[in-house]
VOGU-3710 file (C-alpha; in Angstrom, 3 decimals, decimal comma):
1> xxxxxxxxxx> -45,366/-1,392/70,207  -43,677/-1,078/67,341  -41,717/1,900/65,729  -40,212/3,505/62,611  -36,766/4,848/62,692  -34,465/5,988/59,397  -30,595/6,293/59,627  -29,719/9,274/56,758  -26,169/9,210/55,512  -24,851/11,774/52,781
11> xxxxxxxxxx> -21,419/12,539/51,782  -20,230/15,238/49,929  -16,703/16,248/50,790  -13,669/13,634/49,779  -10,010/13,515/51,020  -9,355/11,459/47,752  -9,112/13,758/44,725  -9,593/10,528/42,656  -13,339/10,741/44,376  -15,569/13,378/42,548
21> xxxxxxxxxx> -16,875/16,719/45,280  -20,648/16,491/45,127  -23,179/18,990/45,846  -26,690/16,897/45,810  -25,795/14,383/48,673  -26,518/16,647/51,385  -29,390/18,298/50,253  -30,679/14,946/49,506  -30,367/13,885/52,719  -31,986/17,148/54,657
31> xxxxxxxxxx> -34,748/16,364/52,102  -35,620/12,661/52,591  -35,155/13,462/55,976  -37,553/15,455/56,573  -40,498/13,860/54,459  -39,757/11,090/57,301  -39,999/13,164/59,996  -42,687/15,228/59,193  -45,463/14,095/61,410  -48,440/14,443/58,684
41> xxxxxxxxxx> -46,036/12,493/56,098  -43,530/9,802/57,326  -44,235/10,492/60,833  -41,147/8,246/61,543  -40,387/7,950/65,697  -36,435/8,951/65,124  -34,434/9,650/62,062  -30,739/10,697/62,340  -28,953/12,133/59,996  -24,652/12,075/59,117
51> xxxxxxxxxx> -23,196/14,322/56,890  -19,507/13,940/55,954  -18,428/11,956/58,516  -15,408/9,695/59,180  -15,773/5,975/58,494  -15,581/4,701/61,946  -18,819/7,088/63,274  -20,651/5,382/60,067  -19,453/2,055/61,036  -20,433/2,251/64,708
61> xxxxxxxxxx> -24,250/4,516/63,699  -24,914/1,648/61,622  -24,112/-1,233/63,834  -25,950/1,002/66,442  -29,473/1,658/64,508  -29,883/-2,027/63,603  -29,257/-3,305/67,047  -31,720/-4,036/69,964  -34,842/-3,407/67,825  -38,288/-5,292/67,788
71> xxxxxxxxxx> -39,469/-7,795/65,135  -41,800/-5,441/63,843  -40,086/-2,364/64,163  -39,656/-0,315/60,274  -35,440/0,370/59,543  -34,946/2,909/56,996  -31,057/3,101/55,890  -30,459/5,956/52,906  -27,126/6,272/52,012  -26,518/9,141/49,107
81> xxxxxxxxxx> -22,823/9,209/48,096  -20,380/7,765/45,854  -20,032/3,583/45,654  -16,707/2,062/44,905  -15,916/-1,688/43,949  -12,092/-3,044/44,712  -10,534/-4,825/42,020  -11,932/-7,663/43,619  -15,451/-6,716/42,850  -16,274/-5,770/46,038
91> xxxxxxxxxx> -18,581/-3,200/46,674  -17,939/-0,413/48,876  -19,972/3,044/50,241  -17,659/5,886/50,253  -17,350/8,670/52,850  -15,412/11,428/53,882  -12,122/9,794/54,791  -12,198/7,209/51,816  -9,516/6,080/50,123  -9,601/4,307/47,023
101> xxxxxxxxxx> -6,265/2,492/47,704  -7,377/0,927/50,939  -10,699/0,992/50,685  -10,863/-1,507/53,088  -9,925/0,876/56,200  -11,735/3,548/55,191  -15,014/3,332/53,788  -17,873/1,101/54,570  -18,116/-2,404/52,808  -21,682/-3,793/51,937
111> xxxxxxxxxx> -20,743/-6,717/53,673  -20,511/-5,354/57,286  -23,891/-3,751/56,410  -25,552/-7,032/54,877  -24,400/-8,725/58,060  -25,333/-5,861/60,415  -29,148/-6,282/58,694  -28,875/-10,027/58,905  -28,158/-10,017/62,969  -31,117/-7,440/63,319
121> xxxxxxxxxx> -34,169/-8,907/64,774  -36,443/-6,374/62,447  -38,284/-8,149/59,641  -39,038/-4,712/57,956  -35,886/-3,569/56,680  -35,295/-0,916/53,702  -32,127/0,343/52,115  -31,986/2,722/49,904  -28,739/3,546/47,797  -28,719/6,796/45,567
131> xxxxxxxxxx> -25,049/5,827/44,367  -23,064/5,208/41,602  -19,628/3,133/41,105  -17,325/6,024/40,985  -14,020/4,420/40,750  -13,085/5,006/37,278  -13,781/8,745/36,750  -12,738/12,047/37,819  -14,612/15,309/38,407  -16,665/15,939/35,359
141> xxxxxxxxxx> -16,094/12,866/33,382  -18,031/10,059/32,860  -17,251/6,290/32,977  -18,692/3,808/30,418  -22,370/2,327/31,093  -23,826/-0,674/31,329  -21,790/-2,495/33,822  -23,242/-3,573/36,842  -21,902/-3,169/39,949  -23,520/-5,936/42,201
151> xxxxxxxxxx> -26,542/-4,395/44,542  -28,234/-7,513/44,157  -25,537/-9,792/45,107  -23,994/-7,138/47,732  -26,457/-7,440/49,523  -28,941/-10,254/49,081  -30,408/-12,706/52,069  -32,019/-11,731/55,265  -35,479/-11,610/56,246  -37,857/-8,687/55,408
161> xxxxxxxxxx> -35,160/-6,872/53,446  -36,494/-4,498/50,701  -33,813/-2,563/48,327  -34,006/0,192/46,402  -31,069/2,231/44,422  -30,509/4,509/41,983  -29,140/2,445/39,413  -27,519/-1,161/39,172  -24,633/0,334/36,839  -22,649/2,590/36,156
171> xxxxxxxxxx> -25,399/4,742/35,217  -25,352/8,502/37,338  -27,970/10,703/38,991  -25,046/13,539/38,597  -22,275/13,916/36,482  -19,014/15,300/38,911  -20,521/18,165/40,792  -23,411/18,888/38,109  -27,234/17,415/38,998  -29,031/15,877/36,102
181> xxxxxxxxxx> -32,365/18,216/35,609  -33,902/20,802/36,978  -33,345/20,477/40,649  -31,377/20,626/43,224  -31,303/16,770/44,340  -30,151/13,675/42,693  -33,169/12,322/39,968  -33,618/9,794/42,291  -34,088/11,358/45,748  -35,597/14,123/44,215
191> xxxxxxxxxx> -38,702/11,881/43,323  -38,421/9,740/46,485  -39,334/12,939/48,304  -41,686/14,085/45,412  -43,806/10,928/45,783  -43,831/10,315/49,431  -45,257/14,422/49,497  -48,534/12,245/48,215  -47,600/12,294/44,311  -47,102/8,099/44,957
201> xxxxxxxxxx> -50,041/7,805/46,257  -52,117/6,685/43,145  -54,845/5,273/44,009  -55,635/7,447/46,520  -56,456/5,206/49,430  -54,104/7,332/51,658  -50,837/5,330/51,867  -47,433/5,322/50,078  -46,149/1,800/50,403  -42,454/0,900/49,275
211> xxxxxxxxxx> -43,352/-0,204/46,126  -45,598/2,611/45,396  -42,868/4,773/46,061  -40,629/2,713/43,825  -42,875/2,694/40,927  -43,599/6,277/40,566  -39,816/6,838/41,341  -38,600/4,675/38,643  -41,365/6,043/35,850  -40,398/9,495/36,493
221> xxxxxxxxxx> -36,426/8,965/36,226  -37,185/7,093/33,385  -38,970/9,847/31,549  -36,537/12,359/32,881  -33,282/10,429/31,666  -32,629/7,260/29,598  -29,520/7,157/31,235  -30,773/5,959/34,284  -32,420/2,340/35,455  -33,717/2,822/39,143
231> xxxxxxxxxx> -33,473/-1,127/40,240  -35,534/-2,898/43,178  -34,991/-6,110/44,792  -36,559/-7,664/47,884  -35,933/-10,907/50,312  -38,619/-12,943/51,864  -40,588/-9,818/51,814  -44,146/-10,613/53,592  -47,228/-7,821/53,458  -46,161/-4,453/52,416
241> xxxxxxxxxx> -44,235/-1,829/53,705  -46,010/1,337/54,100  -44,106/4,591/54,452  -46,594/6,960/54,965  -50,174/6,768/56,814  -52,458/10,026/55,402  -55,796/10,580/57,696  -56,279/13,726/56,810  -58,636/13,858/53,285  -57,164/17,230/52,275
251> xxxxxxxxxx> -53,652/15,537/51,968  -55,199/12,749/49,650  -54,768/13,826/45,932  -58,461/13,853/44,559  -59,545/11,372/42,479  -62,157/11,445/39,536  -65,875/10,589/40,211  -67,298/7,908/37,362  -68,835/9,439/34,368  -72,115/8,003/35,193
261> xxxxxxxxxx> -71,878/9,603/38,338  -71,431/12,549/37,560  -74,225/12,227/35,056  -76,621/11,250/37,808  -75,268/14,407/40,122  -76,234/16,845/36,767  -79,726/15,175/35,775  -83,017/17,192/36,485  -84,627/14,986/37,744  -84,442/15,225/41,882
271> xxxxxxxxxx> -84,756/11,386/42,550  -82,017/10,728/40,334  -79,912/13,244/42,272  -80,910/11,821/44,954  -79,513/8,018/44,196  -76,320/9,907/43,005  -76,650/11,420/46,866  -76,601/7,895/48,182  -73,810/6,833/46,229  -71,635/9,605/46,858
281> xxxxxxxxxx> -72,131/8,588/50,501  -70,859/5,360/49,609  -67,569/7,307/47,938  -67,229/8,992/51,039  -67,354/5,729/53,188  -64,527/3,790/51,044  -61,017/2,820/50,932  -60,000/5,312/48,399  -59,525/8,894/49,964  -59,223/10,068/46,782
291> xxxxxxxxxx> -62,420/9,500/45,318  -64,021/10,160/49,211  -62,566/14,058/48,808  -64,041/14,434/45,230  -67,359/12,735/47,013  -67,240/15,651/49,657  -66,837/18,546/47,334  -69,743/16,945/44,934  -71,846/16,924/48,116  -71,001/20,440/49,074
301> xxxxxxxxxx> -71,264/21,534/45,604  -75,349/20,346/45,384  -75,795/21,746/49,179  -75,323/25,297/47,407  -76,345/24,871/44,286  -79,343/22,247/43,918  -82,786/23,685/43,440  -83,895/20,690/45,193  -84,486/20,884/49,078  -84,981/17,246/49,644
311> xxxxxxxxxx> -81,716/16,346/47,487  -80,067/19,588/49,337  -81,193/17,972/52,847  -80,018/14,555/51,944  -76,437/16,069/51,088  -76,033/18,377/53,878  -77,751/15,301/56,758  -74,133/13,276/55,182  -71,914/16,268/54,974  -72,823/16,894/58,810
321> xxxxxxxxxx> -72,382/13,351/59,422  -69,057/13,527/58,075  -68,377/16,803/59,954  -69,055/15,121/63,499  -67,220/12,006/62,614  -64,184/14,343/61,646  -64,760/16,651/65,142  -64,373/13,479/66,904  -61,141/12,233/65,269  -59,961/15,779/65,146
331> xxxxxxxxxx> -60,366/15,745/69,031  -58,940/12,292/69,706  -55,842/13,577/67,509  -55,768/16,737/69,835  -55,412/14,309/72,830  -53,380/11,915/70,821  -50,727/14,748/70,411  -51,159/16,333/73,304  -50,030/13,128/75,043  -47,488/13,074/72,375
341> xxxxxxxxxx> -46,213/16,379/73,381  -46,789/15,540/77,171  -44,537/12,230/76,562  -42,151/14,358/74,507  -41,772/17,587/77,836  -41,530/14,361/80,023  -38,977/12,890/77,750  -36,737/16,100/77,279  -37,417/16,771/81,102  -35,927/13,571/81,848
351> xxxxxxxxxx> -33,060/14,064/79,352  -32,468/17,728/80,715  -32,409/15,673/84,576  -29,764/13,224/83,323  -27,645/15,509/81,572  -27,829/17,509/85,013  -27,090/14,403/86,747  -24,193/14,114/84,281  -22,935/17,436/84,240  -23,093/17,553/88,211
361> xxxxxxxxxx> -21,329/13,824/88,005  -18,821/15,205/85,425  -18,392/18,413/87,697  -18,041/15,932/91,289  -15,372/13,596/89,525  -13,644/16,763/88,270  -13,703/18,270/91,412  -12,405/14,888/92,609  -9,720/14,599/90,315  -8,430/17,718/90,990
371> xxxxxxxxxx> -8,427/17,504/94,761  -6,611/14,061/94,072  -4,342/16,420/91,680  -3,845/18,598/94,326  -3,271/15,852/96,854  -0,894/14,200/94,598  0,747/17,574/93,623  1,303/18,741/97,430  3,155/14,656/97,793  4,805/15,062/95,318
381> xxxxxxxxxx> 6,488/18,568/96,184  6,557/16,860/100,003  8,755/14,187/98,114  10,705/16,584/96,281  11,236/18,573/99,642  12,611/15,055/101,592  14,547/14,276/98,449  16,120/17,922/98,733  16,906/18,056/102,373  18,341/14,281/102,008
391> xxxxxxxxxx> 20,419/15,627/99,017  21,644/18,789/101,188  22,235/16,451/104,424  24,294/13,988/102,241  26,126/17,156/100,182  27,114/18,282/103,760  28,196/14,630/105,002  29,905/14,283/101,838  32,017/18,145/101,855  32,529/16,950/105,513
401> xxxxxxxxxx> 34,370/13,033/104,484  35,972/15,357/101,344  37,491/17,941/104,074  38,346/14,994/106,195  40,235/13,042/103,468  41,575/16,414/102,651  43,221/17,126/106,354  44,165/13,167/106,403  46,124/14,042/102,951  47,378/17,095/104,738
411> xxxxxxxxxx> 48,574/15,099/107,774  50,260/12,521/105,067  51,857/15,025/103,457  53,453/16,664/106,323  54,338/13,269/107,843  55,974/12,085/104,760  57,619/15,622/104,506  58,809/15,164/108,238  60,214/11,234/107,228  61,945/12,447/104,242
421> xxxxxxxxxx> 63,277/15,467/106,042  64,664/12,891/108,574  66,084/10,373/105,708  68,105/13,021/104,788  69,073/14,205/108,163  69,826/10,238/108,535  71,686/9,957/105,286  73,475/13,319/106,434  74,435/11,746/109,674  75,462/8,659/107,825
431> xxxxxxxxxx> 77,741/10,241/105,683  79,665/12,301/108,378  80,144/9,012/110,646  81,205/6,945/107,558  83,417/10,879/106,853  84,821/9,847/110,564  85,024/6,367/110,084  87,746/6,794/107,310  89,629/9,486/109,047  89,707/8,201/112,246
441> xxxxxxxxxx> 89,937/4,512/111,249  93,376/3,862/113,365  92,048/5,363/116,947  88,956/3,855/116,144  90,791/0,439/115,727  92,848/1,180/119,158  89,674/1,752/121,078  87,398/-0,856/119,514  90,240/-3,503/121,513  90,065/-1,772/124,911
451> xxxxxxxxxx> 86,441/-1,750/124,436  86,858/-5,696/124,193  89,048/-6,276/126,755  86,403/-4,152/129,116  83,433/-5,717/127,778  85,571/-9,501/128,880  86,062/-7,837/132,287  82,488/-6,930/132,830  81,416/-10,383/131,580  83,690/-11,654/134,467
461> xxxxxxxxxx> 82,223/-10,035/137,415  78,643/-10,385/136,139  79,438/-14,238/135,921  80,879/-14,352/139,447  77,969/-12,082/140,717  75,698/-14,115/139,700  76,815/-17,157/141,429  76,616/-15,575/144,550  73,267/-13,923/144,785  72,445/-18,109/144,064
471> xxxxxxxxxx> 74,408/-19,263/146,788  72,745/-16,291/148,954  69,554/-16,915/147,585  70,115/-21,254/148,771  70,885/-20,192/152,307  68,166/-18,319/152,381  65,820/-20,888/151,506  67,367/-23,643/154,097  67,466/-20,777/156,794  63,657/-20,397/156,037
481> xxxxxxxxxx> 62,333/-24,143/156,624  64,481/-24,827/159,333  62,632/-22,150/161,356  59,228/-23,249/159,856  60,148/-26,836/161,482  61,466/-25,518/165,018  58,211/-23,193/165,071  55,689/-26,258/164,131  57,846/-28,449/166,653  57,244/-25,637/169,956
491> xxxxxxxxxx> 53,507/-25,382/168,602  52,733/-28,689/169,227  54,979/-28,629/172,592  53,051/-25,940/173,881  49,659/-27,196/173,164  50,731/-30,442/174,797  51,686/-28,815/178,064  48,400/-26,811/177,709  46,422/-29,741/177,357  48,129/-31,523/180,277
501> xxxxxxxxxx> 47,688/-28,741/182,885  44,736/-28,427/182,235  44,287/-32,339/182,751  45,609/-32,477/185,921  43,879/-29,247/187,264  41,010/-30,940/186,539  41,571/-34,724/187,410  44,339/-34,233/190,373  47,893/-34,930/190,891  46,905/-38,575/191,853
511> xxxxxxxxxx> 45,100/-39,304/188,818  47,535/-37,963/186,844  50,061/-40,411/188,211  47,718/-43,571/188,301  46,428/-42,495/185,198  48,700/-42,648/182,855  46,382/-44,020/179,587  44,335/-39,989/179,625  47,753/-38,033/179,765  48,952/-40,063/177,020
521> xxxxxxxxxx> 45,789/-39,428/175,184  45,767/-36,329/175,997  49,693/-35,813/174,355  48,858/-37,720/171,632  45,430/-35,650/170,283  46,753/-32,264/171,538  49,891/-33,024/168,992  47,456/-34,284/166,210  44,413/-31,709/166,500  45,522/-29,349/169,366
531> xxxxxxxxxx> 45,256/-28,666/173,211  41,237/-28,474/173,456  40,492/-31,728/170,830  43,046/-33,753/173,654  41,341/-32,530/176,250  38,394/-33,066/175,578  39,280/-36,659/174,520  41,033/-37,094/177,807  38,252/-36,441/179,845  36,180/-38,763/177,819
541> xxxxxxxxx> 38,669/-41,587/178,610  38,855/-40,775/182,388  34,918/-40,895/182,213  35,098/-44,088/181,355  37,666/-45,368/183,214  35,521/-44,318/186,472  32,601/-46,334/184,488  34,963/-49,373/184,940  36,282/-48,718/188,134
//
């Protein structure tokens, strides 16, 4: 389904004091305004409205209204203000924060809007410019006519696109802060609003199309002022563009009936009143509304006043007709806008739920951020606390290496004190003995020689001492090994007399002497690995001399 929406812009307050203070701007746009959202006139779905606002809010509203909308969807963009051209020729829509000198920053160039309209998917598009090209005067003066400042070009191409401004010059609806005429809008919004109140509506059949509103527009400025040329231009425009829808026949301006007609409704004669009867009804069931109201008040006119009951009957049978008909509509509009006002609650409930939504998300992430704050906060003084207790731990390790070094220092000091107390003692001493020295160098001479011949002495009997403890120390020795050979010799003797007893204890006295190969055996072995290895080795051998025997 498709809708009608209007974006309203009016400036009247300037930063520049090279831009003029105007007063009909925002009454201008209050007033078109709300002819467009009045739901017996415009009846337009949404219509927004900036006054005095900074270029970038006008930059991003604009790019906003034209985007995402349907095909078939009705744009309305009204700008009331002052228009600038650069000294390239550029044209430009002041606002609030304009500046002449860099215009391009601050105030909003026709071609972002001609390119914001040609992106739109709408193919029913309508600006309308009550501006002037305002560069070249000051509060109350006036610039010189005639010279055009581009609407045509500024914004030509697209699809659908229908224009309407004030002037194509520099032709003004004010002069500085003073309106032209008697009222308190620009000429030219003044009867935009005039005509879409119904006064555009000329041939009565209810609507007020764009160019209906144009044409009255421009013939009423032009009676009211010379001075200025309301100008129109459209682009690939297809059907027409109707801004307001009238149903209701006592909004429709009434019309006059035909002469003849109203010949017919005066003649005596009944029957003729009667065809006029019929042919009011036919009035009543046309196009125009404005010759169906003056149809209805004819009709209700002869109900009272026509001497004629049949021609009364046939009027009233119609007007009752019409009455029904109306009930009807009347009661389908109730519905209509009491599910209008049933959409609307359910609309503004659901906007009241999401801005709860939002306001309890707004108040959660608050809430959030300042437990996080407070979570952060109570780290951050837990930091700071570490960080203090490190700084007083390494304060104290550091007054604790300081009083160290200091007590080392201490220690130095006395020790060197104590050394250089002893140097001089030393160097004292040392200059006393060499004091001595040189007064008691003769003596000292005398008993340096007996010292000599003493020391030769003691050399002497060291020397020979010496040479005795070695030739003490060499009998010693040979004293030592000689025993260690007698005491090896009288081992082995005594084994070998062990071994041989036992032999002959063993063997007998005649073995012993007939046997001569054991005891030697027995000798031999006891010598080499002592008494019990001969023995043993002995017997063997006698054990096998018996083998042989």
């Amino acid at each position: 389904m498709s809708g009608k929406y209007a974006l309203i812009i009016g400036n009247t307050e300037y930063i520049d004091p090279g831009l003029a203070q105007l007063t009909a701007p925002s009454r201008d746009a209050e007033d078109f305004a709300r002819v467009l959202k009045d739901h017996e006139i415009g009846a337009f779905d949404s219509v927004r409205i900036l006054l005095n606002q900074m270029s970038s809010t006008v930059n991003e509203s604009i790019d906003e209204f034209f985007d995402e909308r349907k095909p078939d969807d009705l744009l309305v963009l009204y700008f009331s203000g002052h228009g600038v051209r650069d000294e390239l020729g550029a044209l430009y829509l002041a606002v609030k924060n304009s500046i002449r000198s860099r215009l391009r920053s601050t105030a909003i160039k026709s071609d972002y809007i001609r390119e914001v309209m040609d992106q739109s998917r709408s193919r029913r598009q309508v600006l309308i410019l009550d501006c002037c090209n305002s560069g070249a005067f000051n509060q109350g003066t006036k610039a010189a006519t005639g010279v055009s400042i581009g609407t045509a070009s500024a914004f030509e191409g697209g699809y659908g696109r229908i224009i309407l401004t004030a002037s194509d010059s520099t032709q003004f609806a004010w002069e500085g802060d003073k309106v032209i005429g008697e009222t308190d809008n620009s000429l030219f919004t003044h009867y935009l609003v005039e005509g879409m109140e119904g006064d555009a509506d000329v041939d009565g059949d209810g609507r007020i199309t764009v160019d209906e509103l144009y044409d009255y527009t421009y013939e009423k400025v032009k009676l009211a002022t010379p001075r200025q040329t309301p100008s129109k231009f459209s682009s690939k425009q297809q059907g027409e563009i109707v801004l307001r829808r009238s149903i209701k026949i006592e909004n429709i301006k009434p019309l006059p009936l035909p002469e003849d007609l109203i010949s017919e409704i005066e003649d005596l004669r009944p029957y003729v009143r009667e065809v006029a009867v019929q042919k009011l009804e036919r009035l009543l069931q046309g196009k125009s509304i404005g010759l169906a109201r003056s149809a209805r008040a004819a009709l209700e006119k002869i109900v009272k006043e026509d001497d004629s009951r049949r021609v009364g009957q046939a009027a009233f049978q119609i007007l009752e007709t019409i009455r029904q008909k109306e009930e009807e509509e009347r009661l389908v509009q109730a519905r209509l806008e009491a599910a209008r006002l049933a959409e609307e609650q359910r609309l503004a409930a659901e906007k009241l739920e999401a801005e709860r939504k939002a306001k309890e998300e707004m108040q959660r992430l608050r809430e959030q951020e300042q437990k996080e704050s407070h979570s952060r906060t109570a780290e951050l003084r837990r930091e700071k606390f570490e960080q203090a207790e490190r700084f007083k731990i390494e304060q104290a390790k550091l007054l604790q290496e300081k009083a160290e070094l200091e007590e080392r220092l201490k220690e130095e000091r006395a020790a060197r004190k104590k050394i250089e107390t002893a140097q001089v003692a030393s160097r004292k001493i040392e200059e006393e003995r060499f004091g001595a020295l040189k007064v008691g160098k003769a003596s000292t001479a005398k008993v340096g020689a007996e010292q000599v011949v003493q020391e030769k002495a003691a050399d002497r009997v060291r020397a020979e001492s010496s040479e005795a403890g070695q030739l003490v120390e060499q009998i010693n020795t040979t004293e030592i090994k000689i025993f260690s050979i007698w005491k090896f010799g009288m081992q082995q003797v005594w084994q070998s007399l062990i071994g041989t007893v036992a032999y002959v204890v063993i063997s007998g006295f005649d073995v012993f002497y007939e046997k001569g190969l054991g005891v030697a055996a027995i000798i031999f072995f006891g010598v080499a690995f002592g008494p019990w290895v001969g023995l043993i080795t002995g017997l063997l051998g006698q054990i096998i001399i018996n083998m042989f025997r």
